[in-house]
Gaussian input, Z-matrix of N, CA and C with variables (Angstrom, degrees):
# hf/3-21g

backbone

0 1
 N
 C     1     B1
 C     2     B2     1     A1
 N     3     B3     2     A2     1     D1
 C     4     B4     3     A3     2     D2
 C     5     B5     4     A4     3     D3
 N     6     B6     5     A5     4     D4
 C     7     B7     6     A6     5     D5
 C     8     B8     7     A7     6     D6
 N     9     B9     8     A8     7     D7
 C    10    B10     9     A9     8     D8
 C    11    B11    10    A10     9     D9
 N    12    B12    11    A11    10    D10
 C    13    B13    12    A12    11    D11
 C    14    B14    13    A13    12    D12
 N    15    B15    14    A14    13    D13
 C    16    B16    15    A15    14    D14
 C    17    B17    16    A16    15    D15
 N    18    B18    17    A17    16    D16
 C    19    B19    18    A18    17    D17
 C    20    B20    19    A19    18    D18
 N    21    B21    20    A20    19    D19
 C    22    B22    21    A21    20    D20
 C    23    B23    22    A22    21    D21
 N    24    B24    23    A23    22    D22
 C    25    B25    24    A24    23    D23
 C    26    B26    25    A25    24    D24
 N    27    B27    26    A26    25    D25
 C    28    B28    27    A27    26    D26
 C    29    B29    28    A28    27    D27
 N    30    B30    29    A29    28    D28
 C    31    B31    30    A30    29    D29
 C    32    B32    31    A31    30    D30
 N    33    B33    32    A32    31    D31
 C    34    B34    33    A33    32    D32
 C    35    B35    34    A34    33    D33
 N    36    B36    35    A35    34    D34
 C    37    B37    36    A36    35    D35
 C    38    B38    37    A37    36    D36
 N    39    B39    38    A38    37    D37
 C    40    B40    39    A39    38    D38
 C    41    B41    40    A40    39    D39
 N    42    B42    41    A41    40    D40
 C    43    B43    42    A42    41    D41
 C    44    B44    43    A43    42    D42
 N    45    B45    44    A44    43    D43
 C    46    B46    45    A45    44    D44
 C    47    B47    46    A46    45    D45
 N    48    B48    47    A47    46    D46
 C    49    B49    48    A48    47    D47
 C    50    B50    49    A49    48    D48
 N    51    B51    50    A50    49    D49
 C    52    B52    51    A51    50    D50
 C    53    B53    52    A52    51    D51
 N    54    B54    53    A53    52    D52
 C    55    B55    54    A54    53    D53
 C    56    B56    55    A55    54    D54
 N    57    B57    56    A56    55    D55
 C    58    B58    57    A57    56    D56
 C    59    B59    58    A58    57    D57
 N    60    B60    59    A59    58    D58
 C    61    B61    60    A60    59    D59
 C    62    B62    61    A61    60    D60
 N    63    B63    62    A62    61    D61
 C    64    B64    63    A63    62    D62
 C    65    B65    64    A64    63    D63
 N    66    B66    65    A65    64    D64
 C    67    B67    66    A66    65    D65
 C    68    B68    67    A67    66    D66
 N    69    B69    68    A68    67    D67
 C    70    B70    69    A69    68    D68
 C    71    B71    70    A70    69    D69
 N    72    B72    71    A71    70    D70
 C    73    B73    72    A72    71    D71
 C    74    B74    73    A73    72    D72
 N    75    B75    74    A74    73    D73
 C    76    B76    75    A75    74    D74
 C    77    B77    76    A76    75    D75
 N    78    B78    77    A77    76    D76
 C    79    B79    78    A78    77    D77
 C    80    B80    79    A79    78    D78
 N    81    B81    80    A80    79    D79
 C    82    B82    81    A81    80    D80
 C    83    B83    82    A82    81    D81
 N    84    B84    83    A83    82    D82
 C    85    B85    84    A84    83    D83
 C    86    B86    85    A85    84    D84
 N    87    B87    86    A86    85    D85
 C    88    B88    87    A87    86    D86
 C    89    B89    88    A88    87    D87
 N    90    B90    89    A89    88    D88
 C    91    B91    90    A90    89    D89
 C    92    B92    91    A91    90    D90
 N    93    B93    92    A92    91    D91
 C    94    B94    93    A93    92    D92
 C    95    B95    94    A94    93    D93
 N    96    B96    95    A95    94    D94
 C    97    B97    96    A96    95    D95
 C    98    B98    97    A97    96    D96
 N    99    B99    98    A98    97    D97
 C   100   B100    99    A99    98    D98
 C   101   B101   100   A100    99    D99
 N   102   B102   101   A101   100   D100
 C   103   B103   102   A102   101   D101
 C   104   B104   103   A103   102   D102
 N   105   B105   104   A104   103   D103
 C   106   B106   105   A105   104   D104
 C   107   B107   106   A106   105   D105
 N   108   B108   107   A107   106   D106
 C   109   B109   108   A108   107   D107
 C   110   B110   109   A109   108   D108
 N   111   B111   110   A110   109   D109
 C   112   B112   111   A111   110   D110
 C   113   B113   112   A112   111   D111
 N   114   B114   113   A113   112   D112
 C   115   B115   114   A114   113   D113
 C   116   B116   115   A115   114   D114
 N   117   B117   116   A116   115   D115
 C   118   B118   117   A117   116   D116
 C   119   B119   118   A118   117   D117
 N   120   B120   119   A119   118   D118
 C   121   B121   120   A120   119   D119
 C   122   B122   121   A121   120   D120
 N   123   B123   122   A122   121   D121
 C   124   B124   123   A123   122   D122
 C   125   B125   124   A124   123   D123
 N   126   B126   125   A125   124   D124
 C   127   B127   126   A126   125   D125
 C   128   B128   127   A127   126   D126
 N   129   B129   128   A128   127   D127
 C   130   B130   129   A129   128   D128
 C   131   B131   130   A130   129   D129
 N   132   B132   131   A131   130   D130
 C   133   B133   132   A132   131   D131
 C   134   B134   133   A133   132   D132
 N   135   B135   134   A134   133   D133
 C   136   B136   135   A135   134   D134
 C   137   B137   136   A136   135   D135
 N   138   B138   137   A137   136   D136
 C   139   B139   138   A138   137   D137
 C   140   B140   139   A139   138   D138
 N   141   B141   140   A140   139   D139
 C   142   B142   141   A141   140   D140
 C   143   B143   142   A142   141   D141
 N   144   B144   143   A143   142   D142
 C   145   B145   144   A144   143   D143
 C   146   B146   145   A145   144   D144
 N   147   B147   146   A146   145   D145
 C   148   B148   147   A147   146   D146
 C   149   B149   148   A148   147   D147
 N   150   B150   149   A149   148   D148
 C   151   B151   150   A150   149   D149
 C   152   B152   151   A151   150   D150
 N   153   B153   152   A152   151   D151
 C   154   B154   153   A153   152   D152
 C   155   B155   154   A154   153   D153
 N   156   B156   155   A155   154   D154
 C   157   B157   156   A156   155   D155
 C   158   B158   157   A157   156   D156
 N   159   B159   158   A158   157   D157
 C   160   B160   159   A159   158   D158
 C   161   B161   160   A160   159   D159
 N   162   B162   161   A161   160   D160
 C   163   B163   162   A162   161   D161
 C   164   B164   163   A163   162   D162
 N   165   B165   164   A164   163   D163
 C   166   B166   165   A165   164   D164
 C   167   B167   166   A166   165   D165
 N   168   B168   167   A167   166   D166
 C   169   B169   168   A168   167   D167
 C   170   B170   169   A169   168   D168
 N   171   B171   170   A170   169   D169
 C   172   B172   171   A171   170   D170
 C   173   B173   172   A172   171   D171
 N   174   B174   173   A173   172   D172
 C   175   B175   174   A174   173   D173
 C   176   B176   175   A175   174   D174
 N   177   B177   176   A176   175   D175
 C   178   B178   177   A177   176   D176
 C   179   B179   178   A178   177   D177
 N   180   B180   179   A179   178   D178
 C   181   B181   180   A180   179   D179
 C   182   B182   181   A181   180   D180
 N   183   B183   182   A182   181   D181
 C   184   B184   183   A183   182   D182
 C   185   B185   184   A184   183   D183
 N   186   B186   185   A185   184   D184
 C   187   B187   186   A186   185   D185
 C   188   B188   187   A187   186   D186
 N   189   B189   188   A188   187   D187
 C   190   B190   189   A189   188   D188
 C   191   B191   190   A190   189   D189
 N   192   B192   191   A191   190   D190
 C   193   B193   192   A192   191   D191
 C   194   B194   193   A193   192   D192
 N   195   B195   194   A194   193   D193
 C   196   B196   195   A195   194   D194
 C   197   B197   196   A196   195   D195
 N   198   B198   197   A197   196   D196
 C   199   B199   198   A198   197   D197
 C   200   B200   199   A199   198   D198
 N   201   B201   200   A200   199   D199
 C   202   B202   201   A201   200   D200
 C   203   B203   202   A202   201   D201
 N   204   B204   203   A203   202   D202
 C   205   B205   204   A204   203   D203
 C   206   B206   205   A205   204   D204
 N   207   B207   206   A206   205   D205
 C   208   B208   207   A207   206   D206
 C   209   B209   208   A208   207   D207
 N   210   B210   209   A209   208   D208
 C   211   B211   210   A210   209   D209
 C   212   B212   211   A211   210   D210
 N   213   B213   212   A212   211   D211
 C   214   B214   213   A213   212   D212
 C   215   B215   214   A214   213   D213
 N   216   B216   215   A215   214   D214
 C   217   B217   216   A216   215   D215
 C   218   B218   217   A217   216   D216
 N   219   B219   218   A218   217   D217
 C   220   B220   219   A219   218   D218
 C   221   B221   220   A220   219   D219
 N   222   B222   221   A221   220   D220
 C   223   B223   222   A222   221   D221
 C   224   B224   223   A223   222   D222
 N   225   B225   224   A224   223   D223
 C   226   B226   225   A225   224   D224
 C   227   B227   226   A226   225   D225
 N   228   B228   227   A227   226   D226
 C   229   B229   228   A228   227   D227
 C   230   B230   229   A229   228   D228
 N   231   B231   230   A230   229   D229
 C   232   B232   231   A231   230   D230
 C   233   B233   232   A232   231   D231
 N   234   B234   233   A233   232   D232
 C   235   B235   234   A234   233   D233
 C   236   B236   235   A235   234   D234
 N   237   B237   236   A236   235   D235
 C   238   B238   237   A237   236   D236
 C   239   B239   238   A238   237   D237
 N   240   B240   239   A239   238   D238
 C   241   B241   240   A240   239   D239
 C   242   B242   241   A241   240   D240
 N   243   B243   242   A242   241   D241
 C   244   B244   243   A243   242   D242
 C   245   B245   244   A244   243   D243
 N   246   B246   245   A245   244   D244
 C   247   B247   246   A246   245   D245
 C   248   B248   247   A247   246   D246
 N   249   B249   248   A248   247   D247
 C   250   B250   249   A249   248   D248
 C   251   B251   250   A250   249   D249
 N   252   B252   251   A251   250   D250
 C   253   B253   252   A252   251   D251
 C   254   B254   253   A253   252   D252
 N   255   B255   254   A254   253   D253
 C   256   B256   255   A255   254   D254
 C   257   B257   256   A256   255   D255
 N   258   B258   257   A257   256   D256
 C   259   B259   258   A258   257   D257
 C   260   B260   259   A259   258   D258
 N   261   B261   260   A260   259   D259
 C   262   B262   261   A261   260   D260
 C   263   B263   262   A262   261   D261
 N   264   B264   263   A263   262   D262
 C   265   B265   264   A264   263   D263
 C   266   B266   265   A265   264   D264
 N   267   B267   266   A266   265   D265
 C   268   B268   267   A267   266   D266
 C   269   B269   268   A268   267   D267
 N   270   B270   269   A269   268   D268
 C   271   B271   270   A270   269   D269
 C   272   B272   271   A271   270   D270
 N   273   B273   272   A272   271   D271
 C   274   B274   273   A273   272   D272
 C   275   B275   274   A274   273   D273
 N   276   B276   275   A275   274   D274
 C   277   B277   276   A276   275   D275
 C   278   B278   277   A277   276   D276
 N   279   B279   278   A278   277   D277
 C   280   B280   279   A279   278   D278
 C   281   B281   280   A280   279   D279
 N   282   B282   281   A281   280   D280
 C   283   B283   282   A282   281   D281
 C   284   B284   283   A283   282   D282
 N   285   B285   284   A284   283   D283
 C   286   B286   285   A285   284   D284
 C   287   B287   286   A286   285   D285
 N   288   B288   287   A287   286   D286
 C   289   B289   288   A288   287   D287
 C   290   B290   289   A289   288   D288
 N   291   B291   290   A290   289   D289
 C   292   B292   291   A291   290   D290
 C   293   B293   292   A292   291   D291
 N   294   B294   293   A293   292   D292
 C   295   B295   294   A294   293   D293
 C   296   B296   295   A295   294   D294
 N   297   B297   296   A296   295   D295
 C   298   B298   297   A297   296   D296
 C   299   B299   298   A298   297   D297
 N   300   B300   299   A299   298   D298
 C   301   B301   300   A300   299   D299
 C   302   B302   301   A301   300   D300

   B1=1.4473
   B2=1.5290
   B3=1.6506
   B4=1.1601
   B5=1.6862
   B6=1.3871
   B7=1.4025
   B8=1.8039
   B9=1.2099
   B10=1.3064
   B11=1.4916
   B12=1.1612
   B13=1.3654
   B14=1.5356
   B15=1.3972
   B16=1.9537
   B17=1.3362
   B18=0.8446
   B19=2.1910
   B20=1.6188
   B21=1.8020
   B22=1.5586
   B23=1.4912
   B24=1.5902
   B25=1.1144
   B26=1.5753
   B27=1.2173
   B28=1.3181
   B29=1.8880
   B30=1.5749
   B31=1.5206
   B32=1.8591
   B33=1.5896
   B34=1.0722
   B35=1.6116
   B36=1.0703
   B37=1.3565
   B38=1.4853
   B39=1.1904
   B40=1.7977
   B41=1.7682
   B42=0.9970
   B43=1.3927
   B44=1.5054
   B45=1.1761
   B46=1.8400
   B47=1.1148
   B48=1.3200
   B49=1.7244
   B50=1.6605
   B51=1.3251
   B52=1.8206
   B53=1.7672
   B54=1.9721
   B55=1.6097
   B56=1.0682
   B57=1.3342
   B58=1.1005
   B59=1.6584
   B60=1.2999
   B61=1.7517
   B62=1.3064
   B63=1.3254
   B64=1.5668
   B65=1.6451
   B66=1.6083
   B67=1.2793
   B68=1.6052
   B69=1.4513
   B70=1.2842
   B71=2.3074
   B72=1.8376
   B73=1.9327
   B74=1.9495
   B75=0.9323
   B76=1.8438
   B77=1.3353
   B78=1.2525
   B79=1.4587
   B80=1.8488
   B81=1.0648
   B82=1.3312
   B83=1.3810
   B84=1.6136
   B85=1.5388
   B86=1.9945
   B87=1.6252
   B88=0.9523
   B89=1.4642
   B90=1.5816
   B91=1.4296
   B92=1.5957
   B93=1.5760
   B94=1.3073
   B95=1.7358
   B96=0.8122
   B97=1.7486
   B98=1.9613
   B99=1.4123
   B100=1.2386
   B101=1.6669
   B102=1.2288
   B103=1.4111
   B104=1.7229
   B105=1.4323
   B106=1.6138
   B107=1.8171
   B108=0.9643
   B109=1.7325
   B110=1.7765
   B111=1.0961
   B112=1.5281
   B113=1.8607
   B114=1.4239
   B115=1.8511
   B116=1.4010
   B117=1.6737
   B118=1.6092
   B119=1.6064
   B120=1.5479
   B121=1.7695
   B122=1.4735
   B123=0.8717
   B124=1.7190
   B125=1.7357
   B126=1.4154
   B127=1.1618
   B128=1.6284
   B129=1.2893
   B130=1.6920
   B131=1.2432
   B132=1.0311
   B133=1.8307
   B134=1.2651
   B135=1.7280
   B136=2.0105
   B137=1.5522
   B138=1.6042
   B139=1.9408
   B140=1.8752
   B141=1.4658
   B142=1.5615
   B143=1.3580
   B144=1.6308
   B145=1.3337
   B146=1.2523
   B147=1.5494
   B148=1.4853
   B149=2.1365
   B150=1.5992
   B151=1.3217
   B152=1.7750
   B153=1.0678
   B154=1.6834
   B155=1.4914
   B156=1.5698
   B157=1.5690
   B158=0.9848
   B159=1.5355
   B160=1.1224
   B161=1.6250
   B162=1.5952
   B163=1.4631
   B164=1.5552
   B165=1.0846
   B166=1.2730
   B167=1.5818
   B168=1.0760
   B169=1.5456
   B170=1.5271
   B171=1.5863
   B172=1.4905
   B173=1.4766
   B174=1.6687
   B175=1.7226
   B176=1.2356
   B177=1.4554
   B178=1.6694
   B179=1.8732
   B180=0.7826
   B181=1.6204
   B182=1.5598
   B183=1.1234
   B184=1.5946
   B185=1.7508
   B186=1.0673
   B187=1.4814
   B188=1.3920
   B189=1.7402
   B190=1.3873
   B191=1.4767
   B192=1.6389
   B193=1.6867
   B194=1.9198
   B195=1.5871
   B196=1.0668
   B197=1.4805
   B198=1.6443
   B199=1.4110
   B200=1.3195
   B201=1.6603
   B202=1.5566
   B203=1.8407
   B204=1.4514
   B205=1.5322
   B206=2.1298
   B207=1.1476
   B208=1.7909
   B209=2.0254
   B210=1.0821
   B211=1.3614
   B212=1.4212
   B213=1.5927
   B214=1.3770
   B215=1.6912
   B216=0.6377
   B217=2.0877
   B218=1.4476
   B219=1.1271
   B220=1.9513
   B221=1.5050
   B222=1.5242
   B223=1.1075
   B224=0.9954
   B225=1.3354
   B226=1.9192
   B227=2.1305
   B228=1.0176
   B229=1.6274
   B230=1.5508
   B231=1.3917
   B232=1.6085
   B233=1.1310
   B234=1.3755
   B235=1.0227
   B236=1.5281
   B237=1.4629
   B238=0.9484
   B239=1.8116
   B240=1.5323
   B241=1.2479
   B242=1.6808
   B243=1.2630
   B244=1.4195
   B245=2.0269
   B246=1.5562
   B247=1.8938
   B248=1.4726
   B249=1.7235
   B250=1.5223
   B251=1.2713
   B252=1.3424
   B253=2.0611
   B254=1.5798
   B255=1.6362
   B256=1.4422
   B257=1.4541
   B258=1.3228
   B259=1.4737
   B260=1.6512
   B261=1.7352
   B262=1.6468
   B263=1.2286
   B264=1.3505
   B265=1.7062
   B266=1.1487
   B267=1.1747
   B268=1.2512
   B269=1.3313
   B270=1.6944
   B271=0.9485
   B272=1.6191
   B273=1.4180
   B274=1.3649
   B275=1.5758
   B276=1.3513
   B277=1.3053
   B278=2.2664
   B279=1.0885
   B280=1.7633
   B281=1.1784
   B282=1.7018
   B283=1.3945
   B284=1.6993
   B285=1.3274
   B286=1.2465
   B287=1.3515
   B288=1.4591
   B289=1.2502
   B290=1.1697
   B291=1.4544
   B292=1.7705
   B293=1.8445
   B294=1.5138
   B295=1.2910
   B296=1.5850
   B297=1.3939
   B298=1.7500
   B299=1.8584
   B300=0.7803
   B301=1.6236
   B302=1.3874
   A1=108.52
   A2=126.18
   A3=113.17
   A4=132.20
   A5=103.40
   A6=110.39
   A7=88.66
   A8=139.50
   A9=138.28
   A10=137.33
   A11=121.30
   A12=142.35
   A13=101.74
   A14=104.03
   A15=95.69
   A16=111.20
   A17=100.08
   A18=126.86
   A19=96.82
   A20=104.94
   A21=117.77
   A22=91.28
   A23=155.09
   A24=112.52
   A25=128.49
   A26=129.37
   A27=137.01
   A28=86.51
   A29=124.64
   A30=106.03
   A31=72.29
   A32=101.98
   A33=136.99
   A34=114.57
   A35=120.82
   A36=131.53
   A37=128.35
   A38=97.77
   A39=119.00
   A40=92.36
   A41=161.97
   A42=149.96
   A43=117.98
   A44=113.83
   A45=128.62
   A46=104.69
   A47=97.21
   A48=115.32
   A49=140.63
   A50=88.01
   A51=107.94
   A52=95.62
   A53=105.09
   A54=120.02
   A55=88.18
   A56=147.37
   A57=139.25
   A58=131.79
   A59=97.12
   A60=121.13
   A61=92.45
   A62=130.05
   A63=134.89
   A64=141.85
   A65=88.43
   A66=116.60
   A67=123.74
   A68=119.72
   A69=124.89
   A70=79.05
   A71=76.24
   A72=74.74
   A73=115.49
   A74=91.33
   A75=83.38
   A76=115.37
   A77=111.18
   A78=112.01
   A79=101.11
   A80=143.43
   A81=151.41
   A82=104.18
   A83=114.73
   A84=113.53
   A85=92.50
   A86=134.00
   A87=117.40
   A88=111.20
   A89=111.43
   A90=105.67
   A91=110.00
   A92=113.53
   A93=134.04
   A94=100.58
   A95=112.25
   A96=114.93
   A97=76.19
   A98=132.41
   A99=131.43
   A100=110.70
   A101=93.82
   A102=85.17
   A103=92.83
   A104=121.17
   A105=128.20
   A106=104.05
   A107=108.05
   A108=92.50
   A109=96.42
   A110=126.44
   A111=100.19
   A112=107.28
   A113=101.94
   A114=90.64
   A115=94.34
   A116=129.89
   A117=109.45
   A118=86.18
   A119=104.01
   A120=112.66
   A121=104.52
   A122=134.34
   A123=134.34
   A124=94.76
   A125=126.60
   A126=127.43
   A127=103.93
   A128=110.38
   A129=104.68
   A130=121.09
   A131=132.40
   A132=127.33
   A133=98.81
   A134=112.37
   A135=99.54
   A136=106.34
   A137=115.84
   A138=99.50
   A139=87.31
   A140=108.00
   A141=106.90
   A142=110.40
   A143=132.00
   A144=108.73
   A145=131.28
   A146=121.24
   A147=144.37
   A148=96.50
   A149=103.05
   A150=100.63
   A151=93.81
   A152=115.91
   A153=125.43
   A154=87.83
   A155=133.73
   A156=108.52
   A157=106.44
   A158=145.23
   A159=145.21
   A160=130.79
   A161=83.73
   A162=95.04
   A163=119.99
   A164=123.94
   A165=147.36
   A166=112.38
   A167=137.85
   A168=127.15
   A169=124.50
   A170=114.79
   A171=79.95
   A172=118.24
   A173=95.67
   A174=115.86
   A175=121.66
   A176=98.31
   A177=99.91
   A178=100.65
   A179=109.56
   A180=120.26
   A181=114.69
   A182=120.39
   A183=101.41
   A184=97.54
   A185=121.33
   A186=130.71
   A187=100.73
   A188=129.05
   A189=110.91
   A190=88.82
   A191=128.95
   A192=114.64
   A193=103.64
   A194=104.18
   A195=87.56
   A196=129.30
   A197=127.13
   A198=142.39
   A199=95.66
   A200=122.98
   A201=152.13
   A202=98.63
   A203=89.99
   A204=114.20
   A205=86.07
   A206=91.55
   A207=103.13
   A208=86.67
   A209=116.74
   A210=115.01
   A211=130.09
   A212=104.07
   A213=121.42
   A214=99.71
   A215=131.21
   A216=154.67
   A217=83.04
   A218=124.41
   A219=117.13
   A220=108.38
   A221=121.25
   A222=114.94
   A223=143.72
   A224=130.37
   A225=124.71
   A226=82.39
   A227=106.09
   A228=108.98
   A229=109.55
   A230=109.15
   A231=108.01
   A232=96.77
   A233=133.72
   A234=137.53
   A235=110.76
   A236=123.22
   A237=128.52
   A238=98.76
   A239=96.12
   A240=104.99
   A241=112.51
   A242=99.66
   A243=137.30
   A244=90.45
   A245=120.93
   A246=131.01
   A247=74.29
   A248=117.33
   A249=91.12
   A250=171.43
   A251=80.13
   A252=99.40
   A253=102.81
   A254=119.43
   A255=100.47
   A256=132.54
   A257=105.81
   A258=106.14
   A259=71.39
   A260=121.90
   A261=115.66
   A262=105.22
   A263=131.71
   A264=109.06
   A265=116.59
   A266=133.33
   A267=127.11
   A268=139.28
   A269=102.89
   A270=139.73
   A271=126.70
   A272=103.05
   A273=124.24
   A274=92.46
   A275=141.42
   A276=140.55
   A277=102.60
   A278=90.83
   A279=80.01
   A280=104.71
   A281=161.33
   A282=137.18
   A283=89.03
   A284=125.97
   A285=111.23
   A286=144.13
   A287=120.33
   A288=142.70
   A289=115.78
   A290=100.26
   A291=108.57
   A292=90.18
   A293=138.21
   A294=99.94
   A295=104.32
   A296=111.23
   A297=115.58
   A298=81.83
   A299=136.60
   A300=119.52
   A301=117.81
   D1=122.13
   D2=163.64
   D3=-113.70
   D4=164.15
   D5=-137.13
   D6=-77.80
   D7=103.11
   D8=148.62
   D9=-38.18
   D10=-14.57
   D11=-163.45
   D12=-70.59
   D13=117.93
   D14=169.79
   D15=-111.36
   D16=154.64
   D17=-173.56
   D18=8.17
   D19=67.17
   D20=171.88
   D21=69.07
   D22=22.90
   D23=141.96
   D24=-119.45
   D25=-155.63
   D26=-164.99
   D27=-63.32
   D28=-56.38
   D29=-167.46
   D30=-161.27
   D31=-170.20
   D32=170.06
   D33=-53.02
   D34=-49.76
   D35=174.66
   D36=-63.89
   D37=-48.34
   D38=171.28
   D39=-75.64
   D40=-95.69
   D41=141.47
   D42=32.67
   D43=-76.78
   D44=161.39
   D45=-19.20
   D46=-89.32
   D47=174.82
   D48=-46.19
   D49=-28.82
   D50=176.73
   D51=-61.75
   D52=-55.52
   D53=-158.63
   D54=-68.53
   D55=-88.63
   D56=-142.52
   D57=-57.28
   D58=-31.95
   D59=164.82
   D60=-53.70
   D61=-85.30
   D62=166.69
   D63=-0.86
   D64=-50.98
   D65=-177.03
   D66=-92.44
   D67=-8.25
   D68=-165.22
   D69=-123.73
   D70=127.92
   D71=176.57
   D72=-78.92
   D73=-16.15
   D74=166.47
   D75=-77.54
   D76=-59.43
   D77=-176.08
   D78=-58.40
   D79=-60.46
   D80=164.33
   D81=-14.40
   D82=-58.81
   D83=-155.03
   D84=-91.60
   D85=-11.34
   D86=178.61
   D87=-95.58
   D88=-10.42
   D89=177.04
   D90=-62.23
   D91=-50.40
   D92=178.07
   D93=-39.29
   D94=-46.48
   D95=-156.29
   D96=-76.00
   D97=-83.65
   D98=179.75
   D99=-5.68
   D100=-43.17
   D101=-141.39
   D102=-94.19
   D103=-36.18
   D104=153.22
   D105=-32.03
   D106=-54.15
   D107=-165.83
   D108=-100.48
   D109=25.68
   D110=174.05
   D111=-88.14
   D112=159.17
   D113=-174.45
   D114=-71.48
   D115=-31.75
   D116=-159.32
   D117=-171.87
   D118=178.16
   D119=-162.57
   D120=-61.03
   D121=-27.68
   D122=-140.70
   D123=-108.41
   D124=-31.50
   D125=176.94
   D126=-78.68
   D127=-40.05
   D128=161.55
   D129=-68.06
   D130=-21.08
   D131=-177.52
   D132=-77.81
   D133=-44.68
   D134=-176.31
   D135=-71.51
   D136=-18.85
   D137=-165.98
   D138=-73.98
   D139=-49.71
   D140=-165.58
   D141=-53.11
   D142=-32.55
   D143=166.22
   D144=-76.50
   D145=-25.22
   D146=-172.27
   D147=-61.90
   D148=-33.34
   D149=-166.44
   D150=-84.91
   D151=-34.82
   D152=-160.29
   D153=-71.51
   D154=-50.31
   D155=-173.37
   D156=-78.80
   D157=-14.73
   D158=161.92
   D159=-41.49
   D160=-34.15
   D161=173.70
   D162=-90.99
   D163=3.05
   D164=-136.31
   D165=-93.50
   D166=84.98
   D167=-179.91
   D168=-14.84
   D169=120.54
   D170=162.64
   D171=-118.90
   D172=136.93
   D173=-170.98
   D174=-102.96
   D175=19.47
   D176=152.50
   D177=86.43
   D178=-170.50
   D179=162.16
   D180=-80.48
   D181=105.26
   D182=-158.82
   D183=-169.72
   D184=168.25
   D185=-169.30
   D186=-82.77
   D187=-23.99
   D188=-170.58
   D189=-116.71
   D190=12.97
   D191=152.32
   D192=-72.86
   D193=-53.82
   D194=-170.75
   D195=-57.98
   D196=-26.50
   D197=167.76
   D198=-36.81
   D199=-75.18
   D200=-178.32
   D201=-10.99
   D202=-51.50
   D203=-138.28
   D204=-77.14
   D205=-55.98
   D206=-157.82
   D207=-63.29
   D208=-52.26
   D209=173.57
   D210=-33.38
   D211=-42.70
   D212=178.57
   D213=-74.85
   D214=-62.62
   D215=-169.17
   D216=-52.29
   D217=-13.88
   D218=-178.28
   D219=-92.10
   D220=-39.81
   D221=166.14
   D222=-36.02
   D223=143.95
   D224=-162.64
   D225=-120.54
   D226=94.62
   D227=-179.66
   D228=-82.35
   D229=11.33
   D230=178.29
   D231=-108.13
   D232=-51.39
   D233=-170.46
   D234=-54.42
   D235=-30.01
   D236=-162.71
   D237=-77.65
   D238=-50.77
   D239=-175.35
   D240=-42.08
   D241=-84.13
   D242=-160.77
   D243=-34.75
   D244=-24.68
   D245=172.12
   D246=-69.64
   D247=-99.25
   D248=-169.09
   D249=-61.41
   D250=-9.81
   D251=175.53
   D252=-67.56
   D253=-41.53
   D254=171.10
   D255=-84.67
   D256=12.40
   D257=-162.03
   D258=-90.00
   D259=-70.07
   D260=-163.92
   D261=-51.06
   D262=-18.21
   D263=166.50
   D264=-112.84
   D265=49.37
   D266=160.23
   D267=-45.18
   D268=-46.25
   D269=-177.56
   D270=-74.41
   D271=-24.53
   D272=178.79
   D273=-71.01
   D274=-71.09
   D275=176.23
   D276=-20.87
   D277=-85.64
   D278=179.97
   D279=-55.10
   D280=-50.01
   D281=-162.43
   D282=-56.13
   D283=-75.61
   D284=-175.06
   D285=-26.14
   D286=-35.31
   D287=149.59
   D288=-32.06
   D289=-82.85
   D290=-163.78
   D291=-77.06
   D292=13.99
   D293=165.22
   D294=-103.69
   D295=7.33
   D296=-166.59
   D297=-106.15
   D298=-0.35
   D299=157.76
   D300=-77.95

């Protein structure tokens, strides 16, 4: 069996998408806000894809929509989440703490 996983993620695609979200400071600072108000991982994996085809060219019926298309369908959007949903709550773990003392 070989290991598919690229640079720690689910594949190449989920990766793509993780960096580039990352790398652009708007998109970066609105994922953060997403991911601050989602109730839990799974409600962030559907907004983060719902926003990603949103952003999405459209190329019509065409050989590089369908490429577009199978590329996207590769993504692991939980996986993606579940890095940021705990990174924006990290912090919620200690407020909870020090307010249960």
């Amino acid at each position: 069996m070989s290991d598919t996983r690229y640079n720690g993620w689910a594949n190449y695609e989920t990766w793509a998408v993780a960096l580039w979200i990352d790398n652009e400071e708007p998109t970066y600072h609105y994922r953060c806000l997403l991911a601050r108000q989602a109730i839990d991982v799974y409600e962030l994996s559907q907004t983060l894809k719902a926003w990603v085809e949103r952003l999405a060219p459209d190329l019509g019926a065409s050989l590089f929509s369908d490429l577009l298309n199978a590329a996207l369908s590769e993504v692991d959007w939980y996986e993606i989440a579940e890095h940021w949903y705990a990174e924006a709550h990290e912090d919620d773990e200690v407020d909870n703490e020090l307010n249960n003392e």
